[in-house]
PALUMDREN-626439 format. One record per residue: residue number from 1; residue in one letter; x, y, z of N, C-alpha, C in turn. Coordinates in Angstrom, 2 decimals, m for minus. Layout:
<drenpas>
<drenpa NUM,"A",<X,Y,Z>,<X,Y,Z>,<X,Y,Z>>
...
</drenpas>
This chain:
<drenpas>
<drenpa 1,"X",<22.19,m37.64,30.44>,<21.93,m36.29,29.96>,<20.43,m36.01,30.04>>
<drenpa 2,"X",<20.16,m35.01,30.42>,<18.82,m34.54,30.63>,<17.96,m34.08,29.52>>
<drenpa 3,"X",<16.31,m34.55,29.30>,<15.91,m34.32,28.35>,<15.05,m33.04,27.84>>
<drenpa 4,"X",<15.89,m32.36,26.75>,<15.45,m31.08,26.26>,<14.09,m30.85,26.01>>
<drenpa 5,"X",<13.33,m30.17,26.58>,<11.74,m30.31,26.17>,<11.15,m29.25,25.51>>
<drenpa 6,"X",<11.86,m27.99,25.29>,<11.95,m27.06,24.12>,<11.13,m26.09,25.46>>
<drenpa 7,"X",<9.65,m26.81,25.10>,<8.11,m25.68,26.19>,<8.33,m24.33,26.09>>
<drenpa 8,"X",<8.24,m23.47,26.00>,<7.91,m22.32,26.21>,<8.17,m21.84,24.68>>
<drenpa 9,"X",<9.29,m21.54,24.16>,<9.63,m21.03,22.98>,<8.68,m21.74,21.89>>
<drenpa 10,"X",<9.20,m22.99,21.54>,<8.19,m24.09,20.73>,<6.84,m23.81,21.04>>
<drenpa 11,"X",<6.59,m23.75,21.69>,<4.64,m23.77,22.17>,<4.08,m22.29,21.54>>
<drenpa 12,"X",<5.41,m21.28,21.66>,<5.08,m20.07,20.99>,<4.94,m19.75,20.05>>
<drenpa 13,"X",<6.16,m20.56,18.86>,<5.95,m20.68,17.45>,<4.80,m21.34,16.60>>
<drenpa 14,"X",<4.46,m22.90,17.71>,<3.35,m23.41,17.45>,<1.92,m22.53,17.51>>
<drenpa 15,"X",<2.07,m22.31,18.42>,<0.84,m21.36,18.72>,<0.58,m20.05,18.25>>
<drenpa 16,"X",<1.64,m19.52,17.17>,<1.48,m18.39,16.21>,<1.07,m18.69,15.26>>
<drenpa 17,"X",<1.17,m19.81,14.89>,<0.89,m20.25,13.29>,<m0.51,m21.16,13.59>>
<drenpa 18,"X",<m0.61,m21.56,14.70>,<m2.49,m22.12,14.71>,<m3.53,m21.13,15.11>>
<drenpa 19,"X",<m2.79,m19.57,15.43>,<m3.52,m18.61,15.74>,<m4.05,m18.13,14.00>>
<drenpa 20,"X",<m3.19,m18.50,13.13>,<m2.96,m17.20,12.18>,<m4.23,m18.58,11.45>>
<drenpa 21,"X",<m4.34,m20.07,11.52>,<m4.94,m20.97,11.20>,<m6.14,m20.85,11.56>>
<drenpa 22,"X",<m6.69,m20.18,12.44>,<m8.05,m20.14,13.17>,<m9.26,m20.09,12.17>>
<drenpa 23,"X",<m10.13,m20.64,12.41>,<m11.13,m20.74,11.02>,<m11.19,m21.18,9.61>>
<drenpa 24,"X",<m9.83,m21.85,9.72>,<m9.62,m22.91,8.36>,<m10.67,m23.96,9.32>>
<drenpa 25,"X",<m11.07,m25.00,7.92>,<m11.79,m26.35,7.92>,<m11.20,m27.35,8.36>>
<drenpa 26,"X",<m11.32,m28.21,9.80>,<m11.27,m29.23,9.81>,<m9.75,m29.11,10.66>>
<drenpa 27,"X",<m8.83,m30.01,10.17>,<m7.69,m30.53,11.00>,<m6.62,m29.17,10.50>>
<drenpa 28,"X",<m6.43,m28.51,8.99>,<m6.19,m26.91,8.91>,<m6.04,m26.42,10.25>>
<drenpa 29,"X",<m6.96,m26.25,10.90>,<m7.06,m25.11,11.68>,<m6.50,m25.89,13.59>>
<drenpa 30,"X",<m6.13,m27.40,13.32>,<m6.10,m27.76,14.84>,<m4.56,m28.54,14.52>>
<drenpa 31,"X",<m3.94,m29.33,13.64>,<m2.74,m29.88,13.31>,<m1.69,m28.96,12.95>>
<drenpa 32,"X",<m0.88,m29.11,13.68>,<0.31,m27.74,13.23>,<0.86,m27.74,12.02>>
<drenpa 33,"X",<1.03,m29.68,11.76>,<2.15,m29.39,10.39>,<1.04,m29.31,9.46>>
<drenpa 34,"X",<m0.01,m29.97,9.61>,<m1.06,m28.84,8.53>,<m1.25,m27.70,8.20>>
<drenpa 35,"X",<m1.53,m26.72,9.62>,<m1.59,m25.97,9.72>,<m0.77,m24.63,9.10>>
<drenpa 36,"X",<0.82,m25.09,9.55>,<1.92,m24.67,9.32>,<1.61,m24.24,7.10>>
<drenpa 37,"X",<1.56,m25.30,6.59>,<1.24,m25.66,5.01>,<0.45,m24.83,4.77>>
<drenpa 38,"X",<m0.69,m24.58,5.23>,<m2.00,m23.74,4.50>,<m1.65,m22.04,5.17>>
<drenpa 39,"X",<m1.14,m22.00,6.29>,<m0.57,m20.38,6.47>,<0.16,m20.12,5.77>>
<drenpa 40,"X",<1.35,m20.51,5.71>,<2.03,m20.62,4.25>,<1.67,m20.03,2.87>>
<drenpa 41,"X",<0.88,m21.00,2.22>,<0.22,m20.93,0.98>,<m0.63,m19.54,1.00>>
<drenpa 42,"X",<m1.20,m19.38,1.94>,<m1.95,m18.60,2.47>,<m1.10,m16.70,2.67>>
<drenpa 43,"X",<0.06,m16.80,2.85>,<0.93,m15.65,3.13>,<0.98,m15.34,1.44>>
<drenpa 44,"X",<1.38,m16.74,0.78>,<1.78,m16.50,m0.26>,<0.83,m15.82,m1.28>>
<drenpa 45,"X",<m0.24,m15.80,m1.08>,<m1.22,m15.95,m1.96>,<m1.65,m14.51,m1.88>>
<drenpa 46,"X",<m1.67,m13.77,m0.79>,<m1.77,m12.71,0.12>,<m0.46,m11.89,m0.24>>
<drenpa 47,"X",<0.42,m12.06,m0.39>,<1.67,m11.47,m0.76>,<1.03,m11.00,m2.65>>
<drenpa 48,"X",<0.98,m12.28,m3.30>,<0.49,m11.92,m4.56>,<m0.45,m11.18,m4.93>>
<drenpa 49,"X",<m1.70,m11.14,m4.00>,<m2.51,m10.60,m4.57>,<m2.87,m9.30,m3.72>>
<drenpa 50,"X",<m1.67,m9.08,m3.00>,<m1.77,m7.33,m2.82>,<m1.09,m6.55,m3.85>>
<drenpa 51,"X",<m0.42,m7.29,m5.13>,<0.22,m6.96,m6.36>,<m1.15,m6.92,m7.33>>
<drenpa 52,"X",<m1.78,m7.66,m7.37>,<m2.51,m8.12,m8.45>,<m4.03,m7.41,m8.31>>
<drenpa 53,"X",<m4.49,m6.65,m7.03>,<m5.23,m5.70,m6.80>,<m5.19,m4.40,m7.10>>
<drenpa 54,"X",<m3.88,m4.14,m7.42>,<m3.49,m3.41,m8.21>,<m3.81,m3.10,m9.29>>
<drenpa 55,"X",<m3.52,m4.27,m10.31>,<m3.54,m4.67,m11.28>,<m5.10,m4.49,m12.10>>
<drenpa 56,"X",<m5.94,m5.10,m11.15>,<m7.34,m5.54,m11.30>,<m8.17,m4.10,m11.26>>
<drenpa 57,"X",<m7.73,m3.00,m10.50>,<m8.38,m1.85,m10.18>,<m8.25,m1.11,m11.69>>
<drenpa 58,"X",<m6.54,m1.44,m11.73>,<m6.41,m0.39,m13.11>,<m6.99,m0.55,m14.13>>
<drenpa 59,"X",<m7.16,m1.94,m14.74>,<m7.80,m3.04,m15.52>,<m9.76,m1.95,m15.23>>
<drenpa 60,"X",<m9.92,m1.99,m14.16>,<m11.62,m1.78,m14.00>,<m11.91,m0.41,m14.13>>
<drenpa 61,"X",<m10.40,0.54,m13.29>,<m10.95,2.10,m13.97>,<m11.13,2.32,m15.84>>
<drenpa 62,"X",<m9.42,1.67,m16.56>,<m10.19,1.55,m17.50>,<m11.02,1.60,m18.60>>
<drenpa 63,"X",<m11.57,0.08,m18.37>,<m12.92,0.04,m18.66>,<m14.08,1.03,m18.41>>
<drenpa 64,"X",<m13.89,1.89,m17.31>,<m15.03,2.31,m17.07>,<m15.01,3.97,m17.73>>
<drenpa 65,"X",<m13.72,4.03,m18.02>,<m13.39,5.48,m18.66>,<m13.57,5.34,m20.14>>
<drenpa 66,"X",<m13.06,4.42,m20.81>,<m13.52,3.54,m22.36>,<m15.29,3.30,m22.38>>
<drenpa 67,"X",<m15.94,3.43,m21.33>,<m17.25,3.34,m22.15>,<m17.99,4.64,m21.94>>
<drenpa 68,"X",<m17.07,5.29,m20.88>,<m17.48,6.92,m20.57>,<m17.08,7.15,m22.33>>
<drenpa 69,"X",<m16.08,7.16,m22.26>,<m15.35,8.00,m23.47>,<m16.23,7.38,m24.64>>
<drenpa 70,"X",<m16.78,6.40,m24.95>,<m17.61,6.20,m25.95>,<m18.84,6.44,m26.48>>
<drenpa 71,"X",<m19.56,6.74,m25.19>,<m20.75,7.93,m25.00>,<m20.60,8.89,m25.15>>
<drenpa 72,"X",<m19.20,9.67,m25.30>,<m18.78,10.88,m25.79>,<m18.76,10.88,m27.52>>
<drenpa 73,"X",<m18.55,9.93,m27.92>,<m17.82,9.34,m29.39>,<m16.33,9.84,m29.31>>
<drenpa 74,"X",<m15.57,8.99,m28.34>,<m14.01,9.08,m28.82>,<m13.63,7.58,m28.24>>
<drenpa 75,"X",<m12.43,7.33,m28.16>,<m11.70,5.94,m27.42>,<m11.12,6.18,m26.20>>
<drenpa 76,"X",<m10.77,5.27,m25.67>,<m10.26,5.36,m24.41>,<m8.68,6.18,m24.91>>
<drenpa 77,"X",<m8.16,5.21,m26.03>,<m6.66,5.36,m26.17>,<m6.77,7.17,m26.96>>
<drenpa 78,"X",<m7.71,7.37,m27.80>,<m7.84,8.32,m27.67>,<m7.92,9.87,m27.03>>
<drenpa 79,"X",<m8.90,9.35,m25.90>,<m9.03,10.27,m24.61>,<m7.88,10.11,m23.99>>
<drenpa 80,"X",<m6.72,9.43,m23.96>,<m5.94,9.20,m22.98>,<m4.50,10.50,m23.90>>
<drenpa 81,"X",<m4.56,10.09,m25.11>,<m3.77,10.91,m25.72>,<m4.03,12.16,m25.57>>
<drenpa 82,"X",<m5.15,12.57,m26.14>,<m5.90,13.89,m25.93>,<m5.34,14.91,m24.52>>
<drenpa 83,"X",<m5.33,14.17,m23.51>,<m5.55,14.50,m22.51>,<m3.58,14.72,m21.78>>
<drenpa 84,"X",<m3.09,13.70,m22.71>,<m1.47,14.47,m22.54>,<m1.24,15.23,m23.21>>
<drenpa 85,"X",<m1.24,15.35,m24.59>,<m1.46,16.61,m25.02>,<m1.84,18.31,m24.33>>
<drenpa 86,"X",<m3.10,18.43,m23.97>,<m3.87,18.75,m23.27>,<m2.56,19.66,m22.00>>
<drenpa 87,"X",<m2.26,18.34,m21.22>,<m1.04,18.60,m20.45>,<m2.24,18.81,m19.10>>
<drenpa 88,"X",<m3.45,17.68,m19.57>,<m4.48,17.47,m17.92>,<m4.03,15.86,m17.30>>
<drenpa 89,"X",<m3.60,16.51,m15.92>,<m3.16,15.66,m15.11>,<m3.75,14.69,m14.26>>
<drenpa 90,"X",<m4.67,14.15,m14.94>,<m5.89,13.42,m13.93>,<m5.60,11.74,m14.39>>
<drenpa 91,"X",<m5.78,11.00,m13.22>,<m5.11,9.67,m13.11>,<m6.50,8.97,m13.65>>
<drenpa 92,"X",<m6.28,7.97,m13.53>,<m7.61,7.18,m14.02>,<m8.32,7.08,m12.94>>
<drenpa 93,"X",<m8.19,6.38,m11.16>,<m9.24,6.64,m10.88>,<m10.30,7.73,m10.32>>
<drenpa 94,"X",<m9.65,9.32,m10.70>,<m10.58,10.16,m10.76>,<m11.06,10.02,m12.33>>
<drenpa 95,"X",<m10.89,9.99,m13.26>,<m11.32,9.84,m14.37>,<m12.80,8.54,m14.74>>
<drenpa 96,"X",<m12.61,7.81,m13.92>,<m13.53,7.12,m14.06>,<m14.26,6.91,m12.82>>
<drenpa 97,"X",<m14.17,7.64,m11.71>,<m14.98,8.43,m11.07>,<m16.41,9.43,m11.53>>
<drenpa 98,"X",<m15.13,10.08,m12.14>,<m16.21,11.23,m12.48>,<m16.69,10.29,m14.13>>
<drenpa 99,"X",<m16.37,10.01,m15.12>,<m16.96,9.06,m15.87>,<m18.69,8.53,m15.01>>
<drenpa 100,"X",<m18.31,8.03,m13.67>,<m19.88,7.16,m13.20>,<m20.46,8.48,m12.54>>
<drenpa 101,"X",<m19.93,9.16,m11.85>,<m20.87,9.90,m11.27>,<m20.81,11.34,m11.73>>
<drenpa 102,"X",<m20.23,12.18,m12.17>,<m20.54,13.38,m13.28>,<m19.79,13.32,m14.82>>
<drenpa 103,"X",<m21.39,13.31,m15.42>,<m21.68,12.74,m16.86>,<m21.11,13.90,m17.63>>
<drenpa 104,"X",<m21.44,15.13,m16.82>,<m21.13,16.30,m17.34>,<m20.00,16.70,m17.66>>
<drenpa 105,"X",<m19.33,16.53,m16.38>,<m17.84,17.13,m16.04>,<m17.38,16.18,m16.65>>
<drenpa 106,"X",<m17.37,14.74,m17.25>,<m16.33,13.74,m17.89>,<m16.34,14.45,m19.08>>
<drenpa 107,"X",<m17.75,14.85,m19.78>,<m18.26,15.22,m21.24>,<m17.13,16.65,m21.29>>
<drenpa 108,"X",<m16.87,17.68,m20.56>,<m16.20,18.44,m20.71>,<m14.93,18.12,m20.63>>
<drenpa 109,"X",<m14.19,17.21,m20.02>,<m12.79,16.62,m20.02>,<m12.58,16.21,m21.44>>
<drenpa 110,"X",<m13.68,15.51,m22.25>,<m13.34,14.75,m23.43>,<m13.13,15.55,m24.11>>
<drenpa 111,"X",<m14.41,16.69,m24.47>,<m13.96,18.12,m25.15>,<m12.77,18.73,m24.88>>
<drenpa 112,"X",<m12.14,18.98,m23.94>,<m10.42,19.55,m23.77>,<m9.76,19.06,m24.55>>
<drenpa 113,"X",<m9.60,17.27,m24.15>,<m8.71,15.90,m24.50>,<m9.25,15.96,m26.73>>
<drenpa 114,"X",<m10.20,16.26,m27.08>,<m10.43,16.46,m28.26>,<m9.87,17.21,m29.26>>
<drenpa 115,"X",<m10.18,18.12,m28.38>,<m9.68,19.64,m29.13>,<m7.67,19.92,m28.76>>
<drenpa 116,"X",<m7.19,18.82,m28.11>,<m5.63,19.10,m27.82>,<m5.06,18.10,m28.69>>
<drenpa 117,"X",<m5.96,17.52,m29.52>,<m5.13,16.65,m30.40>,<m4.41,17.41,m31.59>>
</drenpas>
């Protein structure tokens, strides 16, 4: 019986996953079944933390609307109530947008969000 040598297909799979390896350290980036392991980990990690960037943004607008809003003298959880009340539709990261770069226009949002309690 004649011996199966895979070549073409195999060399392709191999060679997708030491492409995606390129610029790892050391044997990472040249051993397949290494290789294979750290793309892997690597998808995985990448899978998670296109969730968790998410996460981290909302976490940082925020903060950055809580210390706007405290230079106003109110709270974040405050301003946030205020502002449904209010029935103003602005997400957090225009809110803490304008929080860093117009001091003014946040200062007048808080006054709305104040006065709708």
């Amino acid at each position: 019986m004649p011996r199966a040598k895979r070549g073409f297909k195999a060399r392709r799979r191999r060679n997708r996953i030491l492409k995606h390896a390129s610029g790892y350290h050391s044997a990472r980036s040249r051993l397949f079944a290494y290789a294979k392991e750290v793309v892997m980990k690597a998808w995985v990690y990448a899978y998670a933390h296109r969730k968790r960037k998410k996460r981290d943004f909302r976490r940082l607008w925020i903060a950055r609307i809580n210390a706007g809003a405290r230079l106003n003298g109110t709270s974040y959880s405050r301003l946030m109530h205020g502002l449904k009340n209010a029935k103003v539709a602005l997400d957090r990261k225009i809110l803490s947008d304008l929080a860093i770069t117009d001091a003014a226009t946040f200062a007048t949002i808080v006054k709305t969000a104040s006065a709708a309690k």
